[in-house]
FIMI-939394 format. One line per field, with one value per residue (C-alpha): residue in three letters; x, y, z. Coordinates in steps of 0.25 Angstrom, whole numbers, plus 5000, padded with zeros to 4 digits. Each point is the difference from the previous one (the first is absolute). Layout:
! FIMI-939394
type: c(ALA,...)
x: c(X,...)
y: c(Y,...)
z: c(Z,...)
This chain:
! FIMI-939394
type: c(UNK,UNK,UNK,UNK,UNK,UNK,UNK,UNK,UNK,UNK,UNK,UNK,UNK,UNK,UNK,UNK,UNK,UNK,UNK,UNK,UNK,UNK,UNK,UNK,UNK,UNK,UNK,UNK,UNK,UNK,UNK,UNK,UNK,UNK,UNK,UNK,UNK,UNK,UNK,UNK,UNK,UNK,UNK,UNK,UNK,UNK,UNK,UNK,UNK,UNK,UNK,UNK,UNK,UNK,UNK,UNK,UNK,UNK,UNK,UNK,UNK,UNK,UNK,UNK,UNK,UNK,UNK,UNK,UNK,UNK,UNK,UNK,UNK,UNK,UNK,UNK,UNK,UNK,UNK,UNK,UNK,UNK,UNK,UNK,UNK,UNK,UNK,UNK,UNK,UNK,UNK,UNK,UNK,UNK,UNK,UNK,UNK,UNK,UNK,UNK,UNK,UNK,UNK,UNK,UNK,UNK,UNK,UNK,UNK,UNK,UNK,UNK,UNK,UNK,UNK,UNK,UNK,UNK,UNK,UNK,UNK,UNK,UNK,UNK,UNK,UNK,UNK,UNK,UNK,UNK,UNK,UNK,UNK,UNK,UNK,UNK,UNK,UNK,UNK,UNK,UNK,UNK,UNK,UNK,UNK,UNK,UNK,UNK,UNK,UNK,UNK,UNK,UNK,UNK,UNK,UNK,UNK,UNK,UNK,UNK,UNK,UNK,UNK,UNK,UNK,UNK,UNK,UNK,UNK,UNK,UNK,UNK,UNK,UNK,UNK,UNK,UNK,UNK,UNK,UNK,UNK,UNK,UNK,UNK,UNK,UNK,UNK,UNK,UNK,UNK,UNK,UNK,UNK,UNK,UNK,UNK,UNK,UNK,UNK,UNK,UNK,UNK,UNK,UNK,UNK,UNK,UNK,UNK,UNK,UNK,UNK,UNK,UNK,UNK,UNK,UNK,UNK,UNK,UNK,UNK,UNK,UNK,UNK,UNK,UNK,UNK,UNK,UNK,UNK,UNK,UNK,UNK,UNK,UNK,UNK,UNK,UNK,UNK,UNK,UNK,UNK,UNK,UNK,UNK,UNK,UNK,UNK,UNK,UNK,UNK,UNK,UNK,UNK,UNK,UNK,UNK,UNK,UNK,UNK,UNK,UNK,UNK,UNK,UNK,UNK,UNK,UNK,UNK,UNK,UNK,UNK,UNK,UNK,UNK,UNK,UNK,UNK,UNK,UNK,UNK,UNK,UNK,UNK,UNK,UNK,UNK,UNK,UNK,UNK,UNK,UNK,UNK,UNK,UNK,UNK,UNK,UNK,UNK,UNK,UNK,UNK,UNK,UNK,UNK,UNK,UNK,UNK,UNK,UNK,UNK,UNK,UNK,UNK,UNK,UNK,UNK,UNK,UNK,UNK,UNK,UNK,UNK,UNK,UNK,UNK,UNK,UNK,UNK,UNK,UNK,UNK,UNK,UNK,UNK,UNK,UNK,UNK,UNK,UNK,UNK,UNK,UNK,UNK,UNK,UNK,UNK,UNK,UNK,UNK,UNK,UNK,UNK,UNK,UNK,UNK,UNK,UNK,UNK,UNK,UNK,UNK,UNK,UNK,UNK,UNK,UNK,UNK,UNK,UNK,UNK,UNK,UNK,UNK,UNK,UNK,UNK,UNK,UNK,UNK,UNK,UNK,UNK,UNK,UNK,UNK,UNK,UNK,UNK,UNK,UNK,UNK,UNK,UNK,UNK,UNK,UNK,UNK,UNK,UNK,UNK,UNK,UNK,UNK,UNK,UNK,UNK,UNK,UNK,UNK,UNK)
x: c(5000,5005,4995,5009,4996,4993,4988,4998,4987,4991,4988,4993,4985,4995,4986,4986,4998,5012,5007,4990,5003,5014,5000,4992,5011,5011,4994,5001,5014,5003,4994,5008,5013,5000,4995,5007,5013,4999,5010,4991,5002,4992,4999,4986,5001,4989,5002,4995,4986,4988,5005,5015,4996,4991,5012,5012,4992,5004,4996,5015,5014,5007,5010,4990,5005,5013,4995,4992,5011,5005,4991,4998,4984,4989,4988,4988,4986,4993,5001,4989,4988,5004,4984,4991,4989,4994,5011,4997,5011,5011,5013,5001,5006,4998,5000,5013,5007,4996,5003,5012,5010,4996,5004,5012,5004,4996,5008,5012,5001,4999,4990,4992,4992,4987,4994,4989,4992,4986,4997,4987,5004,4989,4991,5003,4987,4995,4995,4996,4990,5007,5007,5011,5003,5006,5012,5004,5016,5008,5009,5001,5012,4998,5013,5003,5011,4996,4988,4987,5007,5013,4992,5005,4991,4994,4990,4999,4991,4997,4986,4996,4987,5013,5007,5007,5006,5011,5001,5013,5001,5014,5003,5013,5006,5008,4990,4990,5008,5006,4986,4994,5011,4997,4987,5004,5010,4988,4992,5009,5005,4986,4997,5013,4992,4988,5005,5010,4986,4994,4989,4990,5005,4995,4996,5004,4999,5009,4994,5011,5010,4998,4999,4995,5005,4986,5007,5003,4999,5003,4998,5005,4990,5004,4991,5000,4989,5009,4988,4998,5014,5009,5013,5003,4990,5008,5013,4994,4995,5013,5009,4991,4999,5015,5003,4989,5008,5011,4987,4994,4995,4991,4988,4996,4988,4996,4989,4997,4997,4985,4997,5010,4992,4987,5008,5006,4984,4996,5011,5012,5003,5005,5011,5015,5010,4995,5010,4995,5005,5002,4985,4993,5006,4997,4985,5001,5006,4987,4991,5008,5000,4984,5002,5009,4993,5001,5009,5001,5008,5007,5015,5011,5014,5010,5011,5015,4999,5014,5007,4997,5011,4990,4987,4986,4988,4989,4986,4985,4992,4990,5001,5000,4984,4996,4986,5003,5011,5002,4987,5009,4994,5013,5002,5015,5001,5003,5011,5005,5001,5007,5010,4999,5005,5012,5005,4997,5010,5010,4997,5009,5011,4996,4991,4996,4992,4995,4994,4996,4991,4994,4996,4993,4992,4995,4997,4991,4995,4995,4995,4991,4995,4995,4992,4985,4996,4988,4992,5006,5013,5004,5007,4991,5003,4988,4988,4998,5007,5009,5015,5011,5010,5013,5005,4993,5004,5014,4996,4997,5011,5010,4994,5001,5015,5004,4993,5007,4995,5008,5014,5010,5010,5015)
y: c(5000,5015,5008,5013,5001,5012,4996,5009,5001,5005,5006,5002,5005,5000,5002,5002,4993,4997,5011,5000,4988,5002,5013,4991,4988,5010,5003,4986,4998,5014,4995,4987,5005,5010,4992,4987,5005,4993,5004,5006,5012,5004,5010,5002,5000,5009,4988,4993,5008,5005,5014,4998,4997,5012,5009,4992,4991,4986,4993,5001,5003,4993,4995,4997,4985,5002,5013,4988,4990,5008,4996,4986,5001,5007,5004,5005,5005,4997,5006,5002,5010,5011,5005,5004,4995,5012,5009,4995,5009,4994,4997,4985,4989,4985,4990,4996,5011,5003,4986,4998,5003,4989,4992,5006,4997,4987,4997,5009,4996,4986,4997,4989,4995,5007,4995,5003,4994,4996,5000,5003,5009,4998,5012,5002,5000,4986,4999,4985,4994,4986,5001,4994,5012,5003,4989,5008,5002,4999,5005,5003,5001,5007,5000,5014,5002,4993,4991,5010,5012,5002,5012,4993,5001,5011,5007,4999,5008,5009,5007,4993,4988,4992,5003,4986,5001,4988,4998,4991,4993,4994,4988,4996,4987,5007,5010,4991,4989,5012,5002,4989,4994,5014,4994,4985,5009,5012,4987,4992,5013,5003,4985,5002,5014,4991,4991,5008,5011,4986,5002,4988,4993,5000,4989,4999,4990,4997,5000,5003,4987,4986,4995,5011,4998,5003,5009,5013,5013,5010,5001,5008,5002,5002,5009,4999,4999,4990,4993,5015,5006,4985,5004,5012,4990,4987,5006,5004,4986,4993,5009,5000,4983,5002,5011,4990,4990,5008,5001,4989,5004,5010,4997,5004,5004,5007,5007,5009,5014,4999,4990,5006,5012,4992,4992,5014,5003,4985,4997,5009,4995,4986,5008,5001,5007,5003,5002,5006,5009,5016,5002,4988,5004,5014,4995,4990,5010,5009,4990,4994,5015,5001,4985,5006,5013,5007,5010,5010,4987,4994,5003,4994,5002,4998,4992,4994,4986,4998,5014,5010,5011,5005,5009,4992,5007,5001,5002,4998,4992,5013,5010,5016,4999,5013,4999,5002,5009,5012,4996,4995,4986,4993,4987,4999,4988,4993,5010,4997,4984,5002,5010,4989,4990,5008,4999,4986,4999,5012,4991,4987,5007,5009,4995,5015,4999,4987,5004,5011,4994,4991,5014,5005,4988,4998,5015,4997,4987,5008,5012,4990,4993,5015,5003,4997,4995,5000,4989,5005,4998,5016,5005,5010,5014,5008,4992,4987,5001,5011,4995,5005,5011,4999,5009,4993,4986,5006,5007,4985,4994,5009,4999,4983,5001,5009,4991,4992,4987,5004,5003,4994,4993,5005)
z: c(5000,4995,5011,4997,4987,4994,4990,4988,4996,4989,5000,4988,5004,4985,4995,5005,5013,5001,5007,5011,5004,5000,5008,5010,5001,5000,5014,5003,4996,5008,5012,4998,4998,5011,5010,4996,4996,4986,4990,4990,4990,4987,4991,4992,4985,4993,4989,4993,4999,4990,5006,4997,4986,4999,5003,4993,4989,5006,5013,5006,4995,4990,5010,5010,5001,5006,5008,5008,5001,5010,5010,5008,4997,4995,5004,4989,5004,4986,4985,4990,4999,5010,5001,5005,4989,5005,4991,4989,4993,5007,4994,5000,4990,4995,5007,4994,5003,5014,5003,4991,5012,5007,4989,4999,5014,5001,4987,5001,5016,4996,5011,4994,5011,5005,5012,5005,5014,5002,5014,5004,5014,5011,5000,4985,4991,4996,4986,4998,5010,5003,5014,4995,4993,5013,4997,4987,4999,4988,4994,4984,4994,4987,4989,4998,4988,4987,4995,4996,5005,4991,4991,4987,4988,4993,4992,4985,4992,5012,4999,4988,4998,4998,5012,5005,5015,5004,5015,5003,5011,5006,5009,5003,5005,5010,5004,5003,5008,5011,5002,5002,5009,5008,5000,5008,5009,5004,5003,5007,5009,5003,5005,5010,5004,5003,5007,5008,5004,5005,4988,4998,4987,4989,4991,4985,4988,4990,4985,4994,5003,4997,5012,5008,5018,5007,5011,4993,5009,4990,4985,4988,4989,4985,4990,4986,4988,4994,4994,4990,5002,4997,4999,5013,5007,4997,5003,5014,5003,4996,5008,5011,5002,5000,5011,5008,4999,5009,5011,5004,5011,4992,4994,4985,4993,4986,4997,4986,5004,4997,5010,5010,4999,5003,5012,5007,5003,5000,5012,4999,5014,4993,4995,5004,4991,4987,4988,4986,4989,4998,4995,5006,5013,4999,4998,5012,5010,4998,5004,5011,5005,5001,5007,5011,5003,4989,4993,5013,5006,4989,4999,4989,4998,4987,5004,4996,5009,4996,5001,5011,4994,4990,5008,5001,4996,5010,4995,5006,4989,5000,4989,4998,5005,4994,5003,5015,4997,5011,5007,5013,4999,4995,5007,5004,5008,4984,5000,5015,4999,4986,5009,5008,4991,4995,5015,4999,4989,5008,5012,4993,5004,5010,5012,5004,4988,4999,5014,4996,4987,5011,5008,4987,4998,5013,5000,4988,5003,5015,4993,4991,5012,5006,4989,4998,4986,4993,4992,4987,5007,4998,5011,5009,5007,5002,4996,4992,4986,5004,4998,5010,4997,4995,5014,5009,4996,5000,5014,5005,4994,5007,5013,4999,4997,5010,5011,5010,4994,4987,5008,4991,5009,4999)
C-alpha cells in the first residue's frame, strides 16, 4: 500500500446535468480529503463540453489526450445536449460529436473494459414485482474499444434516393480474449468477496460445459447473437470455451442479446457477471441500471485491468439529462458511487482510499434507506410525486460521512 502518495485527478464536469452533479461530489470528495487526510488533488477541465465547442469549434483540444495522461484518474459528469429543452435555441451538437470524446478516451487511453454493477441497494426503487428482485447483483462487463463501436464505414451518395451508408464492425481475436478472461477473474474475485463477507452462496448451473459440476456459486454469462451476427458471434464463443477452460470452478452460460434482455426483467437475479460487446453492452447496462434503482444510482467506469499507468475514466451510466437541466432535481448519488468506484480503484494501492469508497457507499446506501418512496418508485420530498433536491441529498449525504459511525480507522 502507497499511503504517501498524492492522487491527481480530473474532473471533467461536462454537459447538462452533468455538472450539477459533479459540484455536489466535489463536496464529497472535499469532506473526505479534509477529514481523512486522503491524498487527493484535481483540477477541473472546462472539456470536453457542448460549451467549449461553441467557443472553440471542437469539443476539446487537439492534444487533449495527452493533457489527460497526466492524471491517475478521471472523473466525468456527462456529455451530450446541455438543455434546457425549454431554450430551444441552445447551441447543441450531434450525437456523435457530443459524444465522440468518449470514444476518444476510451480508445486512445486503451481502457477497453467498462464495467458497470447492478446491485439493487435497500431503499433504492424497485421496479419489478417479484421479491426476488431484492437478490439482484451482477456485474456486466461491456467490451469497450472495437466490435460495433470503431466508427468505420461511410456514406455514399450522401442526400440522395441512392444514399447507401456501410457500418463496420470490428472484433478482434486479442480483443476479445482480454476481455472475457477479465470476465472469469471479476467472477471468481467476486466469489472470494462473497464468501470472505460470509454472504449465503449462491447456486449456478453449468450450460456451457459437457459435463457440467452441479455446485457452481458464481457464473460468467457470454452474450452474442451469433445465431444472426456468425462470425464476431463464433469467435466470441470459441475463445470464451477456451479461457473457461482455465476456470473450473466458474460456471458458464450463453444467451443472445434478445433473450437476455427478456431474462434481465424475467430474473435478472439469476445472473453473475455478464460479459458482452461494445453496442450489446451498452444496451444491457441501460436495463440493468433500471433493475438496480435506476440511473440516479448506477455508476460505471472505463478501465485498463492490465495497466494502472494510464488514467481511468469514471462515469455514471446517466446522460446530460436536459429536461431537468437547472431545475435542482439532479440525482448525485449516481455521480458519488461512481467517485466511489474511482477510490476503489486508487484504493488497490492506497487503503486510505479504499476505506474511503467504503464510506461513500454506505453513506449512500443509509441515505437510501432514510428516504420514503412512492408507489411509482419516485423519490418523494414535499408530497407524493415530488422528487428530492440535488442540495438536500447532498445535505444528507454530507451529514452520514461525517458521522462517527463513518470514522475511518488510522
Amino acid at each position: 500500500m502507497n499511503q504517501g502518495k498524492r492522487w491527481r485527478i480530473g474532473v471533467l464536469p461536462g454537459d447538462g446535468i452533468g455538472t450539477e452533479v459533479v459540484s455536489a461530489t466535489m463536496q464529497v470528495l472535499e469532506l473526505l480529503r479534509d477529514r481523512f487526510e486522503l491524498g487527493l488533488d484535481w483540477q477541473e477541465l472546462p472539456w470536453p463540453s457542448t460549451a467549449w465547442h461553441q467557443h472553440h469549434g471542437e469539443m476539446m483540444p487537439a492534444d487533449a489526450l495527452e493533457q489527460v495522461r497526466k492524471y491517475d484518474a478521471l472523473l466525468l459528469g456527462a456529455l451530450g445536449d446541455p438543455g434546457p429543452l425549454s431554450d430551444v435555441g441552445r447551441y447543441r451538437l450531434s450525437d456523435g460529436d457530443s459524444l465522440a470524446p468518449l470514444l476518444t478516451f476510451r480508445k486512445g487511453l486503451d481502457l477497453w473494459a467498462c464495467e458497470r454493477p447492478a446491485r439493487l441497494l435497500s431503499g433504492a426503487p424497485q421496479y419489478l414485482a417479484d421479491p426476488r428482485a431484492r437478490e439482484v447483483d451482477m456485474l456486466v462487463v461491456r467490451e469497450n474499444s472495437e466490435g460495433e463501436y470503431v466508427n468505420q464505414g461511410g456514406r455514399l451518395h450522401r442526400g440522395t434516393p441512392f444514399e447507401i451508408a456501410t457500418q463496420v464492425e470490428v472484433f478482434t481475436r486479442a480483443g476479445t480474449e482480454r476481455l472475457i478472461r477479465h470476465g472469469f477473474q471479476r467472477a471468481r474475485q467476486r466469489l472470494a468477496e462473497r464468501q470472505q463477507s460470509g454472504d449465503p452462496p449462491k447456486q449456478y448451473r453449468d450450460t456451457v460445459r459437457d459435463a457440467p459440476r452441479r455446485d457452481y456459486h458464481a457464473q460468467v454469462c457470454l452474450i452474442t447473437k451469433r445465431n444472426a451476427l456468425p462470425h464476431w458471434g463464433e469467435l466470441y464463443t470459441e475463445v470464451f470455451q477456451s479461457v473457461a477452460c482455465e476456470f473450473p470452478e466458474i460456471a458458464t452460460h450463453h444467451e443472445l442479446i434478445d433473450a437476455a434482455c427478456m431474462k434481465f426483467v424475467q430474473s435478472p437475479w439469476v445472473f453473475d457477471v455478464v460479459i458482452a460487446s461494445n453496442l450489446q453492452g451498452d444496451i444491457l447496462t441501460d436495463l440493468a441500471a433500471v433493475l438496480s434503482g435506476g440511473m440516479g444510482v448506477a455508476p460505471s467506469c472505463n478501465i485498463n485491468p492490465d495497466r494502472r499507468d494510464v488514467p481511468a475514466l469514471f462515469e455514471p451510466t446517466h446522460g446530460s439529462a436536459p429536461d431537468i437541466v437547472k431545475q435542482g432535481i439532479a440525482d448525485p448519488r449516481a455521480m458519488m458511487l461512481t467517485a466511489a468506484m474511482m477510490l476503489a480503484w486508487l484504493g488497490v494501492e492506497d487503503e486510505r482510499c479504499a476505506l474511503a469508497a467504503k464510506r461513500v457507499e454506505w453513506a449512500v446506501q443509509q441515505d437510501l434507506l432514510n428516504q420514503k418512496t412512492d408507489r411509482a418508485g419516485q423519490f418523494e420530498r414535499g408530497g407524493p410525486g415530488s422528487p428530492r433536491s440535488t442540495a438536500d441529498i447532498l445535505e444528507c449525504v454530507l451529514t452520514l460521512i461525517a458521522s462517527p459511525e463513518s470514522k475511518i480507522e488510522k
